[in-house]
N, C-alpha and C positions, 0 to 999 in steps of 0.2 A: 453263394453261387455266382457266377460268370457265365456273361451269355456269349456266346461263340456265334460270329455274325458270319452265316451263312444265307446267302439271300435269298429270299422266294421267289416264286416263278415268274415273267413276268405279267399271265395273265392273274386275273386278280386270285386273291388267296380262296379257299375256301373256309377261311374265317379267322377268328382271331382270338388268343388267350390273353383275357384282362387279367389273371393272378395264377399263379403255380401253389397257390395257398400254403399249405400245409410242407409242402418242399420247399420252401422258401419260408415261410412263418409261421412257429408253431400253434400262434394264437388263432390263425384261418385254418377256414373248417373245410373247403373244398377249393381243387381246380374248378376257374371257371371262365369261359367265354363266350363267346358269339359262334354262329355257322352264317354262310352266307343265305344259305335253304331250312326251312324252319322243319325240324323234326330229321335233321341229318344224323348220320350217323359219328360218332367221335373216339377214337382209341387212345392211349397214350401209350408209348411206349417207351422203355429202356433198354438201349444199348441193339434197337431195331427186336426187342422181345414185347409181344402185343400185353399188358400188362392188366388194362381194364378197361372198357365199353361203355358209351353211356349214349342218347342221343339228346338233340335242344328240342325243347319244348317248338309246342307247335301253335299255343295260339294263347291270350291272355297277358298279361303283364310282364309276364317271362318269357315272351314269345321270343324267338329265336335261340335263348340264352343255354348253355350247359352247363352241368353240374356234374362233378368226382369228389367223388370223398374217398380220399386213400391214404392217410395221413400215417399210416403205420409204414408206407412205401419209403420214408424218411428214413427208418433204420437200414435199410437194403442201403442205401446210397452212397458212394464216396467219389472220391478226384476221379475226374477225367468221365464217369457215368454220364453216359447223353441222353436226354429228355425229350424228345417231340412229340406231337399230338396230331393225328392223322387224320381222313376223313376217309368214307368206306373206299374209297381209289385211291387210296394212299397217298395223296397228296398232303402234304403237310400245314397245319395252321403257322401262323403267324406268331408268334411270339415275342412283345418288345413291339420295335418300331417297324422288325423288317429281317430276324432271325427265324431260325426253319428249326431250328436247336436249342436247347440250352444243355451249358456243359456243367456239373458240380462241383464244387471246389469248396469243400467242408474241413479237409484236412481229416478226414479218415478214409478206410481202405475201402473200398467195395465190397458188399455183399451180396450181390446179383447173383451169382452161380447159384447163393444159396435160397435167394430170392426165384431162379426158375426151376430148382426141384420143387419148390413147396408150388407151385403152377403147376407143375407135370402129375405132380402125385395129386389132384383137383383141388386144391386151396384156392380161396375167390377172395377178391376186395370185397364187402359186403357191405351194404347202404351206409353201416356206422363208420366206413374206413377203415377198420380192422383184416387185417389178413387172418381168413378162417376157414375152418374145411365147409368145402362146397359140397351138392347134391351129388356124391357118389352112388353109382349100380347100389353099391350096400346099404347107405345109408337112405336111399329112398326106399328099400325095399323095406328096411326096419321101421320107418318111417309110415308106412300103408301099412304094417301089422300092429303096429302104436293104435292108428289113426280105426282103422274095421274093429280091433276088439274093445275097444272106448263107443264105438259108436254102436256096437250090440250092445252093450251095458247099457247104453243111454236108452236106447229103442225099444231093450227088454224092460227094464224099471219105469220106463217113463213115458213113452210112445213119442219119443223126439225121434228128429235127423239130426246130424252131424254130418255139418259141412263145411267145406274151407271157408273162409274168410282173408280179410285182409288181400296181404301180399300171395297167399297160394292159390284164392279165388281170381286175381289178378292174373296170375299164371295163366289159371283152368282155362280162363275165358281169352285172355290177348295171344297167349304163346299154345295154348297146349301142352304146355308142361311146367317144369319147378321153372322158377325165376332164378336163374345163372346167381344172381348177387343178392338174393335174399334168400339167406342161405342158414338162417337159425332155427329157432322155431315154427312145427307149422301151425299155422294160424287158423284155429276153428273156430264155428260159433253151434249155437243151435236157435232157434225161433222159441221165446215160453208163448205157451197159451192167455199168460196175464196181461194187460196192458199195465195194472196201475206198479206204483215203484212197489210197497210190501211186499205183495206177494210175489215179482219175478223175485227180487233181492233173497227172499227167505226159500226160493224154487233153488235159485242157482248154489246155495247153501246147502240142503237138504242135496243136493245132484251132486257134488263135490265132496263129501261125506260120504254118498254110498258109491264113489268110484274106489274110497281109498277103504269102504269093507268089501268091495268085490277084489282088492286086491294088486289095485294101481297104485302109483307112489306120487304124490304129490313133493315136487322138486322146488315148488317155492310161491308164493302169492303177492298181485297187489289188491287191491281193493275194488278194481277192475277188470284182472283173470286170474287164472292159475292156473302155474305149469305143472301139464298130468305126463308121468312118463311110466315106464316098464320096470320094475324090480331087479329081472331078467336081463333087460339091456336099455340103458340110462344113457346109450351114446345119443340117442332122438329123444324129444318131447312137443306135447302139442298144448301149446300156446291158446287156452280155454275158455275163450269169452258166451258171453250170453246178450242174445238181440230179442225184442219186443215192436210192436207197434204200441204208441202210448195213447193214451185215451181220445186225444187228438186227432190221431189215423198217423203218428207220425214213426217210420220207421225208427230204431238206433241199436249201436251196439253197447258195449260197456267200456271199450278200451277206447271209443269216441268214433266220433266224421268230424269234414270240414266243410263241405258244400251244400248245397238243397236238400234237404232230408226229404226220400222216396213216401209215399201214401200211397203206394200199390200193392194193399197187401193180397186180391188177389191173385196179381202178376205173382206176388213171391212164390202163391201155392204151385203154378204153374210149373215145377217142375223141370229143371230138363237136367241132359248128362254133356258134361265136357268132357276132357281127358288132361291129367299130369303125366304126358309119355303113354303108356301104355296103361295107366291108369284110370278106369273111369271112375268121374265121380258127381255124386247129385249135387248142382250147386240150385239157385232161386231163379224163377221163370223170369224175375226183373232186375239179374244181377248187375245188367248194363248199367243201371238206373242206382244201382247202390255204389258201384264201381265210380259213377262219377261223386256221390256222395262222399265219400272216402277219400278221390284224389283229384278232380276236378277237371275238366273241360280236356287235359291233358294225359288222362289215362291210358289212351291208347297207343301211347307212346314211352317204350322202355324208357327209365330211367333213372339211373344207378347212383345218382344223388341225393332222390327223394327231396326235390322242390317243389311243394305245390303253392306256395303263397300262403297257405293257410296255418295255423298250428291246430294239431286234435283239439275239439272240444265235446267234454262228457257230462252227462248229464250227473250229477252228484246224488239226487236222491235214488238212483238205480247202481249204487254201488255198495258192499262189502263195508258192514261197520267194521267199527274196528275189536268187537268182543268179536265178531265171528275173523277177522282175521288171525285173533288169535288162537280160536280154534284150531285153523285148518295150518298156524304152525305147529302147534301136536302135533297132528297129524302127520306135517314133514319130519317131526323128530321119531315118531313113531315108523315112517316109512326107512329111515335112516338106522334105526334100532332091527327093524324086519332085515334090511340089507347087509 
């Protein structure tokens, strides 16, 4: 690529891009730069079409900094395609020493036209960089009929809740609804009544087996969830973890945290309802508190990157051996056989 030196304002920028990552190097995993305002908001766009959102961190080691991961945005691109990176007033980042633009120059033709039907018809960057269909009317609504007859199942066999986790209790709680760019699986948990590892490990076993006799299909497993989906309709699934407090008083889940592990398991009983859109849903009286466990000091701030400084860490003895993993692929070959 070739940067086309168009020059910034003269008062100062509102920030600036250290790497085009991924559109410039296949080996870089995100766009990334600075804001002059920490927790700004950032867009990039192609050819002035808003492409994907993300904002800079707000406080900690990554404080100012943003993060995009679009690295599939690479095959849309060819000659003459112009790149800049906005800020919510459209003002433009800096790029280079003192460009407002970068232009492409790859030696193939452009694919944008066909890059902004797949936007129009709701396709989203999604935290992995991948361009993927985003939270459609449809697919949310299939989505909550996944998610209520998995959790009557649960409720009726076992006297659990089910309730979001991860990235869609992040939704519940910061937006009010689905997260724009985490846009795959939704992400649940339930609470076991066990602390020590045995008996959750052989609870979420014996709970995983009687979804796929009630009639759920099990779409795939690690040794940390599995993904439970519909017979009926396999366009959604819900992303299946199991949380305990351990003998310690220490909250976790199985797909992991990276921050303070919560010890409020009253708070968790505590109950309340958020909403995904129009959706209500029961998330934990202390979800704030698990929220920063998961993503750190910076939670409260979208962010289509997924930077928290941390990498997941799981606890090993509260996971799925591997003779029961191989159980519950039967299982998938068996759901696969039913379909």
């Amino acid at each position: 690529m070739t940067i086309l030196a168009e020059t910034a304002d003269s008062k100062a920028p509102p920030g600036t891009v250290r790497t085009l990552g991924p559109l410039e190097d296949a080996t870089e995993k995100a766009v990334s730069g600075t804001t002059r305002s920490a927790g700004a908001q950032v867009t990039l766009y192609v050819n002035d079409i808003p492409v994907v959102t993300t904002h800079s961190h707000g406080a900690g080691k990554t404080g100012g900094r943003f993060y995009l991961r679009c690295h599939e945005l690479a095959d849309y691109l060819g000659d003459g395609d112009r790149i800049s990176l906005r800020d919510a007033a459209g003002s433009c980042l800096v790029i280079g020493k003192d460009a407002t633009t970068h232009v492409v120059s790859n030696g193939r033709a452009s694919q944008v036209e066909a890059l902004k039907a797949r936007l129009a018809q709701g396709d989203v960057f999604s935290k992995f960089g991948r361009l993927s269909r985003g939270w459609t009317p449809e697919r949310k609504q299939a989505v909550r009929r996944l998610f209520e007859a998995v959790a009557d199942e649960l409720k009726r066999g076992f006297d659990y809740d089910l309730m979001p986790a991860y990235g869609n209790l992040l939704g519940a709680v910061r937006e009010g609804d689905f997260i724009v760019h985490d846009a795959g699986m939704f992400d649940t948990m339930y609470l076991s009544r066990h602390a020590e590892p045995a008996p959750v490990v052989e609870e979420a076993f014996r709970i995983v087996t009687h979804l796929a006799a009630a009639g759920f299909a099990v779409k795939g497993a690690k040794s940390c969830t599995v993904y439970i989906t519909s017979p009926a309709d396999r366009s959604v699934a819900l992303d299946f973890s199991w949380a305990w407090f351990d003998p310690e008083g220490n909250f976790d889940i199985s797909v992991g945290s990276r921050f303070r592990k919560s010890r409020d398991r009253e708070g968790y009983d505590r109950f309340a309802t958020a909403f995904l859109g129009d959706w209500p849903v029961r998330i934990p009286g202390n979800a704030e508190e698990i929220l920063f466990q998961l993503y750190g000091e910076n939670w409260r701030i979208p962010d289509q990157g997924l930077r928290t400084g941390e990498r997941l860490t799981r606890s090993e003895r509260y996971l799925l051996s591997e003779a029961q993993l191989a159980r519950i692929v039967e299982l998938k070959q068996q759901s696969r056989r039913r379909a």
